[in-house]
MOPAC internal coordinates of N, CA, C and O (Angstrom, degrees):
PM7 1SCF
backbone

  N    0.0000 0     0.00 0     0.00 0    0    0    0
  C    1.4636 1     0.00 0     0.00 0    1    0    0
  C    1.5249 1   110.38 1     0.00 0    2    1    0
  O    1.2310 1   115.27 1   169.93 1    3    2    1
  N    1.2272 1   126.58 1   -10.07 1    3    2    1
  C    1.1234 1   132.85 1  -175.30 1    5    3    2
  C    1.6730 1   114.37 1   -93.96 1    6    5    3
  O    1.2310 1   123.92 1   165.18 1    7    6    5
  N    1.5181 1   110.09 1   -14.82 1    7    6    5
  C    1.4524 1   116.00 1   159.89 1    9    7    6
  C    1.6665 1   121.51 1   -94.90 1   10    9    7
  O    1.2310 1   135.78 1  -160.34 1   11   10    9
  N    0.9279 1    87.06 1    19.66 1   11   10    9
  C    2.1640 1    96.60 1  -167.04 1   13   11   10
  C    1.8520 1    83.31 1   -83.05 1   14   13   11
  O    1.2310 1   115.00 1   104.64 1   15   14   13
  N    1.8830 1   127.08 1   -75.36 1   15   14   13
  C    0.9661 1   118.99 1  -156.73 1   17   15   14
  C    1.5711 1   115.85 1   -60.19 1   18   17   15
  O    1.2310 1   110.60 1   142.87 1   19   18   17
  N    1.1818 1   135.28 1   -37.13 1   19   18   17
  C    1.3761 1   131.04 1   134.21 1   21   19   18
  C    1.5735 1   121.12 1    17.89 1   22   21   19
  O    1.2310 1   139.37 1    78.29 1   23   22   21
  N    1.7133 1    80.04 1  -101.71 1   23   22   21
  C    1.3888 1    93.55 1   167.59 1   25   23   22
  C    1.3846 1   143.15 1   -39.70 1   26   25   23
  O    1.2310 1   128.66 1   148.94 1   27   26   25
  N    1.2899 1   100.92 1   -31.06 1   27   26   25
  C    1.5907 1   121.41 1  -168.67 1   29   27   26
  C    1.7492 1    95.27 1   -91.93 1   30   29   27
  O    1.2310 1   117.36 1   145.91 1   31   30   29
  N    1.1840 1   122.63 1   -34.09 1   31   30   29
  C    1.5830 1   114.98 1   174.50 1   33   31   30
  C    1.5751 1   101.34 1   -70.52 1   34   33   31
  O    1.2310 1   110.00 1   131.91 1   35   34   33
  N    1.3597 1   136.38 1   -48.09 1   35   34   33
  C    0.9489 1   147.55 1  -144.62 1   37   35   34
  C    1.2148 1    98.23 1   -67.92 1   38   37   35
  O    1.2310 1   113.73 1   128.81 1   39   38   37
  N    1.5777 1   129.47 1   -51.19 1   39   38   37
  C    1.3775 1   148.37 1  -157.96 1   41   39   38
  C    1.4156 1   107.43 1   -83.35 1   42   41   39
  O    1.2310 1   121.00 1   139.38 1   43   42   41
  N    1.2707 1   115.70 1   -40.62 1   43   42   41
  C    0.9108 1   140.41 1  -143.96 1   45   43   42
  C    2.1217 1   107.93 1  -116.61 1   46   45   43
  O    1.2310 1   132.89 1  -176.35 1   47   46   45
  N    1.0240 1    92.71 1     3.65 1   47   46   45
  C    1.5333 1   100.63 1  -174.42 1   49   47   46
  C    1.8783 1   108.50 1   -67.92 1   50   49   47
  O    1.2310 1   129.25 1   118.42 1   51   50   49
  N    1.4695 1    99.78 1   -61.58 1   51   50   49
  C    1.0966 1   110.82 1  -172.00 1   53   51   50
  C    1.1281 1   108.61 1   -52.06 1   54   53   51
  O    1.2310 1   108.03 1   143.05 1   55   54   53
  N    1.5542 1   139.97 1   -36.95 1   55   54   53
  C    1.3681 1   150.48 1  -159.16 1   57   55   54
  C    1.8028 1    93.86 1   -71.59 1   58   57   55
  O    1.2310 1   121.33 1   118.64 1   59   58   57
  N    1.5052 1   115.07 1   -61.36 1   59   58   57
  C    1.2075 1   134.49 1  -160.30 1   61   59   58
  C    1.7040 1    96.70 1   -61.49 1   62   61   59
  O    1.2310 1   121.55 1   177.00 1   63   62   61
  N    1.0763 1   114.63 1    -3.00 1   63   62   61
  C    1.5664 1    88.82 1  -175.36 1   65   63   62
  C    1.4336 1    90.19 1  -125.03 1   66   65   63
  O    1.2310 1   113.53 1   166.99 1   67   66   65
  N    1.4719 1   129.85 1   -13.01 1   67   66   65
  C    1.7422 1   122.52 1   157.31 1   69   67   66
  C    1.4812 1   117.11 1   -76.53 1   70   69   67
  O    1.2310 1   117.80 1   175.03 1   71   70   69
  N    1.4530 1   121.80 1    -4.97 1   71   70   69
  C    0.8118 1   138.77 1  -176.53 1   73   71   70
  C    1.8135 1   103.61 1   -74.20 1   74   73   71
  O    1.2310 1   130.92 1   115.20 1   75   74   73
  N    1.4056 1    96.54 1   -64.80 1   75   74   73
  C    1.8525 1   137.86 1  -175.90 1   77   75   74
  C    2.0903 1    91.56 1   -44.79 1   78   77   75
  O    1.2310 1   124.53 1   133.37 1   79   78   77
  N    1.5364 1   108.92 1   -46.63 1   79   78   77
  C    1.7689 1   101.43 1  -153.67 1   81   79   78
  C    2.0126 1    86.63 1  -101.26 1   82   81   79
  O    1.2310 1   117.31 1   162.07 1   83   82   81
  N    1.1386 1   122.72 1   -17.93 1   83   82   81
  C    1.2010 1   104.46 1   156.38 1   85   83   82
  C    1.5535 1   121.72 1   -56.47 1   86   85   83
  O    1.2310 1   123.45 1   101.84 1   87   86   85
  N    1.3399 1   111.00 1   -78.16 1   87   86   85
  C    1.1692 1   128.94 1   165.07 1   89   87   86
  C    1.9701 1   112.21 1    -4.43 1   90   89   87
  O    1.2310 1   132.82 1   108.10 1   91   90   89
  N    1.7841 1    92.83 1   -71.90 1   91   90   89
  C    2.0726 1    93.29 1   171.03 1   93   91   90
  C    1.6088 1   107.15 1   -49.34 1   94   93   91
  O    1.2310 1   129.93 1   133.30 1   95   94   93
  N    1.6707 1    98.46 1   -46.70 1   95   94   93
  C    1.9967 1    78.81 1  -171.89 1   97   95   94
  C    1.6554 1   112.98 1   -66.29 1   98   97   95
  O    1.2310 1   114.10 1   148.73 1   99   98   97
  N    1.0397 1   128.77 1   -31.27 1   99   98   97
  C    1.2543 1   115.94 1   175.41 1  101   99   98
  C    1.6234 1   127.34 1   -65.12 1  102  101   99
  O    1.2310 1   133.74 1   141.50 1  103  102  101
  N    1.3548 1    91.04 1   -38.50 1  103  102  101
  C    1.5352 1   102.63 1   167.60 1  105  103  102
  C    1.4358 1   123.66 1   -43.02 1  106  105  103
  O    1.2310 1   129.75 1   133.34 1  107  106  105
  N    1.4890 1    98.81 1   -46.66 1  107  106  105
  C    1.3986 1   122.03 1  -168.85 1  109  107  106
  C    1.6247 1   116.65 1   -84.14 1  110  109  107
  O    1.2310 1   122.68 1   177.47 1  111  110  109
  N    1.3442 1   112.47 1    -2.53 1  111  110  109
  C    1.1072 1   120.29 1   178.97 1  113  111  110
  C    1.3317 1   128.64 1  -107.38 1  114  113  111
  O    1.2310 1   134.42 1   156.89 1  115  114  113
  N    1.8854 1    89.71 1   -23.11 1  115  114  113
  C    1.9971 1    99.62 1   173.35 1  117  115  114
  C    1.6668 1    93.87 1   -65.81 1  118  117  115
  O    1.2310 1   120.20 1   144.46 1  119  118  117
  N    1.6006 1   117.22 1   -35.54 1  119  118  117
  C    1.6941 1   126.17 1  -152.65 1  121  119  118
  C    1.6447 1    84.77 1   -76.44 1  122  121  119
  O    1.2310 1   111.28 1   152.57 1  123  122  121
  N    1.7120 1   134.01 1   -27.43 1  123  122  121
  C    1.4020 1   103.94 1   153.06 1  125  123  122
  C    1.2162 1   150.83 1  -102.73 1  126  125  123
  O    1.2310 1   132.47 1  -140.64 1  127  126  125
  N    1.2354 1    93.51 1    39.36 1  127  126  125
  C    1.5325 1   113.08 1  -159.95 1  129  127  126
  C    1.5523 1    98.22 1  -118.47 1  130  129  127
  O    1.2310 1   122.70 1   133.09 1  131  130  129
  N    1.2768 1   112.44 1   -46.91 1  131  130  129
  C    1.5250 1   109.93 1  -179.14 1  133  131  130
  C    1.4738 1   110.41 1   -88.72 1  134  133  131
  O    1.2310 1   121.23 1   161.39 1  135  134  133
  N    1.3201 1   115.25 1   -18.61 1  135  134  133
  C    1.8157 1   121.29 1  -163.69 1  137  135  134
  C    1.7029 1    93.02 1  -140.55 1  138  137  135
  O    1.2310 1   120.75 1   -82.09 1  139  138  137
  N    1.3389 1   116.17 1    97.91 1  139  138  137
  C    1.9248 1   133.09 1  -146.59 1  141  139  138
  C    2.1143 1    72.88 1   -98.25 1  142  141  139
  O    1.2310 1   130.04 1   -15.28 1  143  142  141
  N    1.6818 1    98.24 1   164.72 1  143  142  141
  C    1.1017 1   101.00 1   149.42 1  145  143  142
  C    0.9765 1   141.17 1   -53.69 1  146  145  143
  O    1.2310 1   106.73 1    10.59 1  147  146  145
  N    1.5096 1   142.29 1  -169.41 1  147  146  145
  C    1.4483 1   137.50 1  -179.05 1  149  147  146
  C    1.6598 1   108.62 1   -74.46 1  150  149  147
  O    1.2310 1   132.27 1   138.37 1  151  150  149
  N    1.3745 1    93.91 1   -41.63 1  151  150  149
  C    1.5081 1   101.56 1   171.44 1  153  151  150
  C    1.2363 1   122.26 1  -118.56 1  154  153  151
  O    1.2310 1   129.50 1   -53.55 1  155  154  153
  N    1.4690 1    99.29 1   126.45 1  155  154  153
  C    1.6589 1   115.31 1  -151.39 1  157  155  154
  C    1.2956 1   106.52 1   -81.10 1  158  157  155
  O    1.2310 1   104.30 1   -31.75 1  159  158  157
  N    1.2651 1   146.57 1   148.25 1  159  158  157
  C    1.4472 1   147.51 1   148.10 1  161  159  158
  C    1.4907 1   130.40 1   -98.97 1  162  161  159
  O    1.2310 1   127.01 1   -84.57 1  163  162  161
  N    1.6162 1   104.11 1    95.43 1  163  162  161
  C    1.5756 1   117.81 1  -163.12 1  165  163  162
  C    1.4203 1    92.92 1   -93.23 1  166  165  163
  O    1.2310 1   124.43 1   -37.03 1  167  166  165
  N    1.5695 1   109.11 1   142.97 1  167  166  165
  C    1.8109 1   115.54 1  -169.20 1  169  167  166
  C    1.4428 1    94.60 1  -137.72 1  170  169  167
  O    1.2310 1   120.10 1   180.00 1  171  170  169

């Protein structure tokens, strides 16, 4: 059991860091969604 987490980073690495730059874009998108540019675009 002590080689399982290993493994599981190992496999699992590449995922964790597409995981990581999704994560900023979404982040970054509530931050423009609730907090708009300076200049707003009303439609």
């Amino acid at each position: 059991m002590t080689s399982l987490p290993s493994s599981y980073f190992g496999l699992f690495y590449p995922y964790n860091i597409f995981i990581a730059i999704v994560l900023v874009i979404l982040f970054r998108i509530l931050i423009w969604l609730y907090f708009p540019p300076k200049e707003p675009t009303q439609s």
